[in-house]
VEXDREN-2710 file (C-alpha; in Angstrom, 1 decimal):
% VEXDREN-2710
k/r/px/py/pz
1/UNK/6.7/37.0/-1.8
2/UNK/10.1/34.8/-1.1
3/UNK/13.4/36.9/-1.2
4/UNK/17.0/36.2/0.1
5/UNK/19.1/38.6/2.5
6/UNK/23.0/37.8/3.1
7/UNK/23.8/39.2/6.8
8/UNK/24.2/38.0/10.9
9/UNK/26.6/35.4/10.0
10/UNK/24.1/33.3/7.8
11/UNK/21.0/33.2/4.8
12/UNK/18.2/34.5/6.2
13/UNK/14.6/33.6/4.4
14/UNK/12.5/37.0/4.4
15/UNK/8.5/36.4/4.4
16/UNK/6.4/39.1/3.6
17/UNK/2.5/38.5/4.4
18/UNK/0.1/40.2/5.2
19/UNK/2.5/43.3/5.8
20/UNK/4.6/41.5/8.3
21/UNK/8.6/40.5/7.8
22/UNK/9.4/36.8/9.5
23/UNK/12.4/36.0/9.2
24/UNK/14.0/32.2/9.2
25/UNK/18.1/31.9/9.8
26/UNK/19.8/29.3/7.3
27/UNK/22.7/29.2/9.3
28/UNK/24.3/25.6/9.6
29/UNK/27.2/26.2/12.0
30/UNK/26.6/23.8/15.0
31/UNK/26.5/26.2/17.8
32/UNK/23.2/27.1/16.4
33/UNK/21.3/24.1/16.1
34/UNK/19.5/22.9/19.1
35/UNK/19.0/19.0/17.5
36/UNK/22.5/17.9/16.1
37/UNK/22.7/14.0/15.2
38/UNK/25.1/13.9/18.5
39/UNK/22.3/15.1/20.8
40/UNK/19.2/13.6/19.4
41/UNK/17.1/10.7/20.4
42/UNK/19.2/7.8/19.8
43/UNK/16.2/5.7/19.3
44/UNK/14.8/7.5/16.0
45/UNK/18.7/7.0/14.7
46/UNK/18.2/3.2/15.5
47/UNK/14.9/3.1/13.7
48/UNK/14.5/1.7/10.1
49/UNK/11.7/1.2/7.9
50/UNK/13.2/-0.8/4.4
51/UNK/9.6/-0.7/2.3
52/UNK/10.3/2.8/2.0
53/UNK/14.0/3.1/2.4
54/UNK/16.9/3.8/-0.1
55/UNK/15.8/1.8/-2.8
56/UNK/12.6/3.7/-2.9
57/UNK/14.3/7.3/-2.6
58/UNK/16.3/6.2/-6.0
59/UNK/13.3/4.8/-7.7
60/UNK/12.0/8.6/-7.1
61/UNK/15.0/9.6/-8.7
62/UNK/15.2/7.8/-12.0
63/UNK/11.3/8.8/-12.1
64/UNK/12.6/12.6/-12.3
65/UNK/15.4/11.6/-14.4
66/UNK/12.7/9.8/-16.6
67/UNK/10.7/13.2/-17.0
68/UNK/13.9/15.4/-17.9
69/UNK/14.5/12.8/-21.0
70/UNK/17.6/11.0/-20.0
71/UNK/17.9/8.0/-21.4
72/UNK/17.5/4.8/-19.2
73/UNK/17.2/1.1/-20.4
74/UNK/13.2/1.5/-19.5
75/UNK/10.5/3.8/-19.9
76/UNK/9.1/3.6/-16.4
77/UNK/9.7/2.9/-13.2
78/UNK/7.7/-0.2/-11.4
79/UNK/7.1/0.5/-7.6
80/UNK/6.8/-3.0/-5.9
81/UNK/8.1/-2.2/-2.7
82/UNK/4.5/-1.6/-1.2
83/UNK/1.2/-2.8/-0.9
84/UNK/-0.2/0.1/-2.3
85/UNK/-3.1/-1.1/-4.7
86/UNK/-4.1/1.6/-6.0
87/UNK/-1.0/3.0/-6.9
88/UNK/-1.0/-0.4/-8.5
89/UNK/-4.0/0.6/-10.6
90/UNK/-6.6/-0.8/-9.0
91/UNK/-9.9/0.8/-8.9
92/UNK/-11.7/1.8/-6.0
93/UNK/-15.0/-0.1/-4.8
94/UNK/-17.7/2.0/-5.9
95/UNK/-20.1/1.3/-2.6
96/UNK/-17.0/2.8/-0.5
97/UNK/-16.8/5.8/-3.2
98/UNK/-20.4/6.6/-3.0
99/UNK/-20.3/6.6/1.1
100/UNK/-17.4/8.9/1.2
101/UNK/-18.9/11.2/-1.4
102/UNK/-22.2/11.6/0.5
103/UNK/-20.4/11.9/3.9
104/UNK/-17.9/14.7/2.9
105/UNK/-20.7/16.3/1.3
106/UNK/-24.0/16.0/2.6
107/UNK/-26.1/17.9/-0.1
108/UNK/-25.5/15.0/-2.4
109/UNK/-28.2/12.9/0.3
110/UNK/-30.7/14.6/-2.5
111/UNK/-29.3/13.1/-5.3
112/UNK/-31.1/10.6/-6.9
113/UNK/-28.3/9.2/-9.1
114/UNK/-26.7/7.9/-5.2
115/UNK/-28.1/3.8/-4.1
116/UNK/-30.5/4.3/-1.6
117/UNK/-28.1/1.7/0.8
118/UNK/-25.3/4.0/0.5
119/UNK/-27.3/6.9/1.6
120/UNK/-28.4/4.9/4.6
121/UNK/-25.0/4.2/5.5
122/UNK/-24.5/7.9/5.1
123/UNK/-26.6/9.0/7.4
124/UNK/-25.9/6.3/10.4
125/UNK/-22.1/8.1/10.4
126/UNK/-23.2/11.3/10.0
127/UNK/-25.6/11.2/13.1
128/UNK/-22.8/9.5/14.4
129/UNK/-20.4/12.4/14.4
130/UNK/-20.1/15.9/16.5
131/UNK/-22.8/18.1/14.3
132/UNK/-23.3/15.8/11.9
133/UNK/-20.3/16.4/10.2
134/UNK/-17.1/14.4/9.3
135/UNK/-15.2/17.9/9.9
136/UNK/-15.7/17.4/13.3
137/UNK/-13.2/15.5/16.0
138/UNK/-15.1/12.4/17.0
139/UNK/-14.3/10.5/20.5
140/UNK/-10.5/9.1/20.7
141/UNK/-11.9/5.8/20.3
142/UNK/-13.9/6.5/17.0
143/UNK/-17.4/7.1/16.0
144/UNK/-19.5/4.8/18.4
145/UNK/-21.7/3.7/16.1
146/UNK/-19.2/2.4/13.9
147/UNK/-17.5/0.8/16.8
148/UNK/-20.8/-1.3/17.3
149/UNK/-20.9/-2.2/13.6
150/UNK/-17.5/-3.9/13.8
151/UNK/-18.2/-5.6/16.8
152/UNK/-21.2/-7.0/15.0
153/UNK/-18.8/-7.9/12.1
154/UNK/-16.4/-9.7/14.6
155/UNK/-19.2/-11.2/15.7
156/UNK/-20.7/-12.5/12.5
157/UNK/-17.0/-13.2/11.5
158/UNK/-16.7/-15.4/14.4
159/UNK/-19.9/-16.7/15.5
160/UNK/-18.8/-15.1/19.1
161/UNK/-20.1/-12.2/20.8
162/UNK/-18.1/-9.6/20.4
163/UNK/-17.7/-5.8/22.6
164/UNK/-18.4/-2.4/21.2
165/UNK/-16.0/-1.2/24.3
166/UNK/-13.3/-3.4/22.9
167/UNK/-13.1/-1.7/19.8
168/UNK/-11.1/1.2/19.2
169/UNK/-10.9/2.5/15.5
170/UNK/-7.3/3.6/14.1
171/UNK/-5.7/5.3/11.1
172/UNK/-4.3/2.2/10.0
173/UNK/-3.5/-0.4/11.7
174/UNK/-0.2/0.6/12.1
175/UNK/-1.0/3.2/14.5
176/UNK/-3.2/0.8/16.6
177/UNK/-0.4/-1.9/16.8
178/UNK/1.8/1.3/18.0
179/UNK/-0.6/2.4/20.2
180/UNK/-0.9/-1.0/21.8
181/UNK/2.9/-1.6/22.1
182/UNK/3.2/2.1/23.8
183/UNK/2.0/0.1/26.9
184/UNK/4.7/-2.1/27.1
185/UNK/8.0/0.4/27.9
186/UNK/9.0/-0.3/31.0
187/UNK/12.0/-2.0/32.6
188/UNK/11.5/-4.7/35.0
189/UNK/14.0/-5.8/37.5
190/UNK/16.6/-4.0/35.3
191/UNK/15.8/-5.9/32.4
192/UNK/14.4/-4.2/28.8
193/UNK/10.7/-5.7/27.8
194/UNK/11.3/-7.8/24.6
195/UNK/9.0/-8.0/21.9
196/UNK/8.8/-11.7/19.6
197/UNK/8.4/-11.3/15.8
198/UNK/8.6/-13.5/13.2
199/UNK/11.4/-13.3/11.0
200/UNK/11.2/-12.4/8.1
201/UNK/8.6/-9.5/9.5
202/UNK/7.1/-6.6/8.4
203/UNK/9.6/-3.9/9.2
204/UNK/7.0/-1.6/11.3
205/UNK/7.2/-3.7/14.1
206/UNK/11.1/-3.7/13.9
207/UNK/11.1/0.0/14.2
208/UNK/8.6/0.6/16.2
209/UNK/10.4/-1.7/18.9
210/UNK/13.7/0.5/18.1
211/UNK/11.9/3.8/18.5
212/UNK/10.7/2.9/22.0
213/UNK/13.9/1.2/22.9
214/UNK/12.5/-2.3/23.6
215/UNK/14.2/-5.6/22.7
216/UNK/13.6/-7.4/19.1
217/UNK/13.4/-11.1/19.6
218/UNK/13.4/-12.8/16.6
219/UNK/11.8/-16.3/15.7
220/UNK/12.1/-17.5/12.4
221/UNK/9.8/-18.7/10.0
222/UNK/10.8/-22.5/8.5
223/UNK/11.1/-21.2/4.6
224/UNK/11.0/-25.2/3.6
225/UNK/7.2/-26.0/5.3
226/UNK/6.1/-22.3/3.5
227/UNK/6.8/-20.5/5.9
228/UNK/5.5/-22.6/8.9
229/UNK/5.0/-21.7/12.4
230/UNK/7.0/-24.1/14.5
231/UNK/6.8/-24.0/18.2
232/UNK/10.0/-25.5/18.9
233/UNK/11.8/-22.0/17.4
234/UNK/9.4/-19.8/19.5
235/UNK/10.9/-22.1/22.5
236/UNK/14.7/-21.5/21.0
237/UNK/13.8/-18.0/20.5
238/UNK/12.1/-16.9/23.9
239/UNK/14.8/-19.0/26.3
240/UNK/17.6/-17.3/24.1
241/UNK/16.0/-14.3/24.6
242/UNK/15.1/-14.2/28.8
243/UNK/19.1/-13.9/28.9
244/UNK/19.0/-10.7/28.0
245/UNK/15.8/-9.4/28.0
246/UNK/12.2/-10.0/29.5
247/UNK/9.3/-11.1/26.7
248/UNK/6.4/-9.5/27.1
249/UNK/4.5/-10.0/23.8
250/UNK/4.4/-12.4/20.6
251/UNK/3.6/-10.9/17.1
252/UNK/2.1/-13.0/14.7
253/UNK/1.2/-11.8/11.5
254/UNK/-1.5/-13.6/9.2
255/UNK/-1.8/-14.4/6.9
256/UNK/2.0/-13.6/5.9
257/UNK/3.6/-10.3/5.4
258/UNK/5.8/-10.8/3.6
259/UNK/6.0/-14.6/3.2
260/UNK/2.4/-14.9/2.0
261/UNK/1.6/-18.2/4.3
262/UNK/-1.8/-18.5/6.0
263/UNK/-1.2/-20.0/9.5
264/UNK/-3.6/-23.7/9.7
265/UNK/-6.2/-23.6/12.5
266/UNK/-4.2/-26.2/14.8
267/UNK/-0.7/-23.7/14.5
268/UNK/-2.6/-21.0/16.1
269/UNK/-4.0/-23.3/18.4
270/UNK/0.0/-24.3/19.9
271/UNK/0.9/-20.5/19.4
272/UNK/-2.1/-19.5/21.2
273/UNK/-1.2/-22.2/24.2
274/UNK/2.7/-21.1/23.9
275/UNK/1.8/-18.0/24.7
276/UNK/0.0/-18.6/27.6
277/UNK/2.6/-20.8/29.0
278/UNK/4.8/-18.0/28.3
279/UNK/2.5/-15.3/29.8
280/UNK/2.6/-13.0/26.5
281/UNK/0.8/-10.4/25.8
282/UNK/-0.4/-11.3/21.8
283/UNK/-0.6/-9.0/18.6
284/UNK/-2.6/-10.5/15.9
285/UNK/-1.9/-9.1/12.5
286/UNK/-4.8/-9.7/10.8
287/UNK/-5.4/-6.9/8.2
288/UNK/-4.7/-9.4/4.9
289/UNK/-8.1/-11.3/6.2
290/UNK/-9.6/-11.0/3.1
291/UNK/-6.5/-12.2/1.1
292/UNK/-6.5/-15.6/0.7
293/UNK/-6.1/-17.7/-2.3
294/UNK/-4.6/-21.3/-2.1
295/UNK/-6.9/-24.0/-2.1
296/UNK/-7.3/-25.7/1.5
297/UNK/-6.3/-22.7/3.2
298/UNK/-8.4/-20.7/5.3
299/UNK/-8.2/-17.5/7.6
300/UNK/-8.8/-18.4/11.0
301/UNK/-8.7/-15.3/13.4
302/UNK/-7.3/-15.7/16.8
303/UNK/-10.0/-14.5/18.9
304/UNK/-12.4/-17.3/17.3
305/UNK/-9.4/-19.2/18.5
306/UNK/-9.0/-18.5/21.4
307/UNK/-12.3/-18.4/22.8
308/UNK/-12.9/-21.9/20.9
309/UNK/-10.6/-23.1/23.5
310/UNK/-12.4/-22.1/26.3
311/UNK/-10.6/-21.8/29.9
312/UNK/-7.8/-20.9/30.3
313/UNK/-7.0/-19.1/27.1
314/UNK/-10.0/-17.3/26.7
315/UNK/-8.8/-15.5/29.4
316/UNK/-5.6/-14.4/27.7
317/UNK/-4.7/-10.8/26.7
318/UNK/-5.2/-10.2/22.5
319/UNK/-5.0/-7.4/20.7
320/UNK/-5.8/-8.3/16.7
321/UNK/-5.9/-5.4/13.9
322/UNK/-7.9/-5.1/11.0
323/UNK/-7.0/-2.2/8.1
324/UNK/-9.3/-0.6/4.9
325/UNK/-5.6/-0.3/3.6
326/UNK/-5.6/-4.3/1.9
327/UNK/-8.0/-6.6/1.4
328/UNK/-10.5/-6.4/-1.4
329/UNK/-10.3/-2.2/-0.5
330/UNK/-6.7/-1.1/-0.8
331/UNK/-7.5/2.3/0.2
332/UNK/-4.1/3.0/1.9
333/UNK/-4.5/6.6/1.9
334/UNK/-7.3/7.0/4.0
335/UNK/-5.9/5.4/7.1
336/UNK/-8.7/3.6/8.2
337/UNK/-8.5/0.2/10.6
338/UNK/-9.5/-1.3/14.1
339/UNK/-8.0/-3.1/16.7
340/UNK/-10.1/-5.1/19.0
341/UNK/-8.6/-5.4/22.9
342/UNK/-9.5/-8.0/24.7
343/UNK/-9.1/-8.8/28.5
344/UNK/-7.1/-5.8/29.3
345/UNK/-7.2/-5.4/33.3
346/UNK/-9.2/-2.1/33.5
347/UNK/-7.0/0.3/35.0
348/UNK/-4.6/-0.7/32.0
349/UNK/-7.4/0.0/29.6
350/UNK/-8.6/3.6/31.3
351/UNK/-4.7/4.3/30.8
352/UNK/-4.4/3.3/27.5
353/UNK/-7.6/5.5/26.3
354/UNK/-6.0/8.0/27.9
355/UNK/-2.8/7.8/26.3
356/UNK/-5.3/7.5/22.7
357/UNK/-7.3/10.6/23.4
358/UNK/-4.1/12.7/23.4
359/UNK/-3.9/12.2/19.5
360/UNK/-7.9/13.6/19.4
361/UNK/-9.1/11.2/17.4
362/UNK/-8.3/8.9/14.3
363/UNK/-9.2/10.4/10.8
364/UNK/-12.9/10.7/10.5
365/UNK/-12.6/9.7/6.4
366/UNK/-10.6/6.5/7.4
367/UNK/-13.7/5.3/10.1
368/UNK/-15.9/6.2/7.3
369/UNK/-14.3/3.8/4.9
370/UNK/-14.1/1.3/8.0
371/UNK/-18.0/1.2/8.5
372/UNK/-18.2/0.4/4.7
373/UNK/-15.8/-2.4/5.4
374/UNK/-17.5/-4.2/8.2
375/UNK/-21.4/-3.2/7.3
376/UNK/-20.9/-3.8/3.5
377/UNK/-24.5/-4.0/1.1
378/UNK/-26.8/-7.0/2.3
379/UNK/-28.1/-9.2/-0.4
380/UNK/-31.4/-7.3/-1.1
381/UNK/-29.9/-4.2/-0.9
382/UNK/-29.4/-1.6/-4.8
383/UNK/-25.9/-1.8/-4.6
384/UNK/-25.1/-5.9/-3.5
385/UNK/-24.7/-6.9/-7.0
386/UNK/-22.2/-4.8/-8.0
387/UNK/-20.0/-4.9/-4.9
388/UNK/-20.0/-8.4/-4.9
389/UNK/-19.2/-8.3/-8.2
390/UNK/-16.2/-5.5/-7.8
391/UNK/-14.8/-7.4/-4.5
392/UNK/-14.7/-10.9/-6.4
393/UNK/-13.1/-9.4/-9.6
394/UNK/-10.7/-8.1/-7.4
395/UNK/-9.6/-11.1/-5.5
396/UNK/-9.3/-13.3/-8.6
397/UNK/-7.3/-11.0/-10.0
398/UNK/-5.1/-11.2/-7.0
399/UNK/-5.4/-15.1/-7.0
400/UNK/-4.3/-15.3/-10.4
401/UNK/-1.5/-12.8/-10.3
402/UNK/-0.6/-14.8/-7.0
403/UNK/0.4/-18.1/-9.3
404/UNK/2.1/-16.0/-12.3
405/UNK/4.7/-15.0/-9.8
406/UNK/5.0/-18.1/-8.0
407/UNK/4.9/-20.0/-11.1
408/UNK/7.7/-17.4/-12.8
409/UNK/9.4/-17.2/-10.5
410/UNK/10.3/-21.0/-10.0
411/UNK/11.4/-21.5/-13.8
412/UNK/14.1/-19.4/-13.5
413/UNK/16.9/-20.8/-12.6
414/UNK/18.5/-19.5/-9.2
415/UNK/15.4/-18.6/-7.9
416/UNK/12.9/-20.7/-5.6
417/UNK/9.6/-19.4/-4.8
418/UNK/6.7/-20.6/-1.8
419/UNK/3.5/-20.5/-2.3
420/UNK/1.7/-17.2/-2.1
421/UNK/-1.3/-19.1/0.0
422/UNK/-2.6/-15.4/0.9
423/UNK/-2.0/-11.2/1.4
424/UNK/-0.1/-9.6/-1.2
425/UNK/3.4/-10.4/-1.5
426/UNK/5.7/-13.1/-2.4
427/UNK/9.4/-13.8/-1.0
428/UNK/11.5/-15.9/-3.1
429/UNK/14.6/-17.1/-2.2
430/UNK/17.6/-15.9/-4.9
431/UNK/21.6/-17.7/-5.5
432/UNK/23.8/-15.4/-5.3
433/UNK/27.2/-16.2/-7.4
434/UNK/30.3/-15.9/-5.0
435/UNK/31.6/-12.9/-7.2
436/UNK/28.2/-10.8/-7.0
437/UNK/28.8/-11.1/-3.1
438/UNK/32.2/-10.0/-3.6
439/UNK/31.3/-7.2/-5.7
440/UNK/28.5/-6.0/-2.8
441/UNK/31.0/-5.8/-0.5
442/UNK/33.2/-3.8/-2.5
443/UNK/30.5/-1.3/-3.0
444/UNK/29.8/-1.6/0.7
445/UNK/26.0/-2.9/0.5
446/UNK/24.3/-6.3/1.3
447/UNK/24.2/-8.9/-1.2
448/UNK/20.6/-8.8/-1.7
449/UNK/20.5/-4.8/-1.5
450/UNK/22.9/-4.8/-4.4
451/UNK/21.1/-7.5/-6.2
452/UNK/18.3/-5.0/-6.0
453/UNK/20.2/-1.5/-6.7
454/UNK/21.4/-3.4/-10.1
455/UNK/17.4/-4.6/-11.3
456/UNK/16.3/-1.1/-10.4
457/UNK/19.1/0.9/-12.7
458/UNK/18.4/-1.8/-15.4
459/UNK/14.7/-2.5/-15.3
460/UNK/13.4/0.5/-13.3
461/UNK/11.7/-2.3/-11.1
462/UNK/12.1/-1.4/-7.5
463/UNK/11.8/-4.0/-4.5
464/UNK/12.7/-4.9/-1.2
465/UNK/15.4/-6.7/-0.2
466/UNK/15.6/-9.7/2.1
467/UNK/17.6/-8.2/4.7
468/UNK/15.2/-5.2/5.2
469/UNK/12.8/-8.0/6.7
470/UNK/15.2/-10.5/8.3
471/UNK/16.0/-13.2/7.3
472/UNK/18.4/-16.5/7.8
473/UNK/22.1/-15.7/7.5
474/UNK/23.3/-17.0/4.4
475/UNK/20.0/-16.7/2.5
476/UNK/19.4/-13.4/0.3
477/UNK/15.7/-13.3/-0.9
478/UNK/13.5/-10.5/-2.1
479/UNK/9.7/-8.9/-1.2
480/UNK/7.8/-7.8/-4.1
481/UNK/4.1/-7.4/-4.2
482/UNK/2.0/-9.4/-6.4
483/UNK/-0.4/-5.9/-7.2
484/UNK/0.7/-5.0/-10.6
485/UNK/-2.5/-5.3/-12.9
486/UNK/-1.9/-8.6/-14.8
487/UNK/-0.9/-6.7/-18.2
488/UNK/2.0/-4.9/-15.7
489/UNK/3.1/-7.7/-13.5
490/UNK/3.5/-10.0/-16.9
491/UNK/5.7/-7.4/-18.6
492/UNK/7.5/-6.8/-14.6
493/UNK/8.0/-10.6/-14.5
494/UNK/9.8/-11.3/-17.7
495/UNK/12.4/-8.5/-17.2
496/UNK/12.5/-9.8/-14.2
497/UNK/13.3/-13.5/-15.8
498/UNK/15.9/-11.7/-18.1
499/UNK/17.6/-9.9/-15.8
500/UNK/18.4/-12.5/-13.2
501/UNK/19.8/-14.7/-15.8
502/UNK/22.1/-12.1/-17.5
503/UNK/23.2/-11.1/-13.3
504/UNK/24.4/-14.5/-12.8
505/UNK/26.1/-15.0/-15.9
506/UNK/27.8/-11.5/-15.6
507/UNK/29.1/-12.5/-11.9
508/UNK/29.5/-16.5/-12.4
END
């Protein structure tokens, strides 16, 4: 029972349960709040995170508005301001299904209608876990046994040995990269570590660096080479930046999120030797592995790399992540990924499982879903045919949808588009007529943020804009993800088509 009382200066909140009265003041004057935005961590007020910013709390607002019946120039709203596949509508992998099932509920080991392969993999996590149960904490560093299994991926992935010890298992990648990057907040000699990005970036590595008050250094991706690497701006960008800072890391994300390039063997190469000239720590996005379409490009991971190179590099300090959330899987919700750590100096590494086991340990479901990821069905096994046939439909799909917005995208005039080469996103570039920047400013938004407010209140598409990403001054581009199932992203790209053309001519 939920009942209002007026008295003490302010709404109280009276809870009755279980016979008991709690009682919870209202009260909004600011001599009783402890937290006020005057007092409170600076850092989390710094701290932005665009793929689910404004944009995205509107789009939740026309939804409602949608479902009361007021009228709007569309029937729904298109979210594709997130890798989200499933939201998307795509289906789940049935192998991964099955493994879950049997694991959150054992009883079904006796059910004859499960593959005899998932059931397997059932039982190696559950013997894995604390009682044999995915209810139970497992060590800070994940289930062991499915740390060895993805050290025997990387392995196989690599043709390189690999460490179990090196792997630690993560709800999401995100949380290893933050994890990792935890290490690095400290002042030296007065000066604030700095932390190198690529620009435009994926916008958790821009807050994370606010939230733990380190220094963004930004080096920008060359938009007319696809996105290219080019070492010469990671030279501009890290001597600019010892001015004010001290670099301590290098973040490179492939393939591209959200520019959609896959780095060539011989860029990683130079980045890899920058980086040791440089004597930077390096993050190695990696979790779009899978996701790669373009002819003549492959994925190349940086710890083949690296070791490929041999001495000195394969010396050098790498950290590279790995997520359940994208690839063929796209289960985002169960916060599931890795991160291997490689030639950390031990006492570093005793700290930084420390620092881990304070957070218990990652979500047993999302290691679950991780073991399916690296120990998939063997040829041989009941279920191979059928994953392999799931995984493939699902990346040519992705391929396919890849071109229709690249190929859309570039017809319409004002609009230029690179190549989505792999992951799940495409960044066009967009002209903005001199009124329509005028008119942003008089609304007191961003060119490309406006640009996006209007296509969400006419089409009920919602994206990201350029600027939540980074990007060259004077340019205004876009993220949208290329996840829409065909039917969806089809209908999504011709209002898109319309929309920009009727935008320029209202504002030429």
């Amino acid at each position: 029972m939920l009942s209002r009382a007026a008295g003490g200066g302010g709404q109280r909140l009276l809870f009755a349960r279980r016979g008991c009265s709690y009682a919870a003041s209202l009260s909004t004057a600011a001599g009783h709040s402890v937290i006020t935005m005057d007092n409170m961590n600076p850092q989390v007020k710094k701290m932005e995170y665009a793929v689910r910013g404004p944009l995205v709390i509107r789009a939740t607002e026309i939804e409602k508005e949608l479902q009361a019946g007021i009228k709007k120039p569309f029937k729904t709203v298109t979210k594709a301001n997130i890798g989200d596949a499933h939201a998307m509508g795509q289906k789940p992998i049935t192998f991964l299904r099955q493994v879950l099932s049997l694991c959150s509920m054992p009883s079904l080991l006796e059910d004859s209608s499960f593959p005899e392969d998932a059931k397997m993999r059932a039982r190696c996590i559950l013997e894995g876990c604390k009682g044999s149960s995915l209810g139970s904490y497992s060590d800070s560093p994940g289930i062991e046994i499915i740390r060895r299994h993805t050290a025997d991926y990387i392995e196989q992935r690599d043709g390189h040995p690999a460490s179990w010890e090196n792997v630690v298992l993560c709800a999401g990648a995100s949380e290893g990269i933050r994890s990792i990057m935890k290490l690095m907040i400290k002042y030296e000699k007065g000066a604030r570590p700095g932390v190198m990005i690529p620009i435009p970036q994926y916008p958790l590595y821009s807050a994370t660096i606010a939230e733990y008050d380190l220094h963004q250094i930004g080096y920008y991706l060359d938009e007319s080479t696809n996105w290219g690497l080019d070492i010469a701006e990671l030279e501009r960008s890290y001597t600019e930046a010892q001015k004010v800072c001290q670099p301590k890391a290098l973040v490179v994300i492939n393939p591209g999120n959200p520019t959609g390039n896959v780095l060539p063997r011989e860029n990683i190469e130079a980045v890899i030797k920058f980086a040791y000239e440089k004597k930077l720590f390096l993050f190695a996005d990696e979790v779009y592995q899978d996701n790669v379409y373009a002819d003549g490009c492959k994925f190349h991971s940086f710890k083949k790399v690296l070791v490929e190179l041999g001495e000195p590099y394969c010396h050098m300090e790498l950290a590279s992540f790995m997520s359940c959330s994208k690839g063929y899987m796209g289960e985002c919700g169960l916060r599931g990924g890795y991160a291997e750590i490689i030639n950390l100096d031990p006492q570093v590494k005793a700290m930084y499982l420390k620092s881990i086991s304070a957070k218990l340990c990652p979500t047993t479901l999302g290691q679950a879903v991780m073991e399916c990821v690296v120990n998939p069905p063997r040829e041989g096994e009941a279920s191979y045919q059928q994953f392999i046939s799931e995984k493939t439909a699902v990346l040519s799909s992705l391929a396919q949808r890849a071109k229709m917005v690249v190929e859309t995208f570039n017809s319409v005039p004002g609009m230029s588009c690179n190549t989505v080469q792999g992951a799940m996103y495409a960044f066009p570039q967009i002209q903005l007529p001199p009124r329509a920047i005028e008119a942003a400013k008089a609304a007191g938004q961003a060119p490309d943020v406006f640009y996006a407010f209007q296509l969400l209140e006419n089409t009920g598409i919602c994206i990201v804009p350029g600027s939540g990403f980074g990007q060259r001054p004077g340019t205004y581009h876009f993220r949208t993800t290329i996840l829409p199932q065909p039917e969806m992203l089809s209908t999504m790209l011709e209002k898109f088509r319309e929309f920009h053309t009727n935008f320029v001519k209202q504002y030429q």
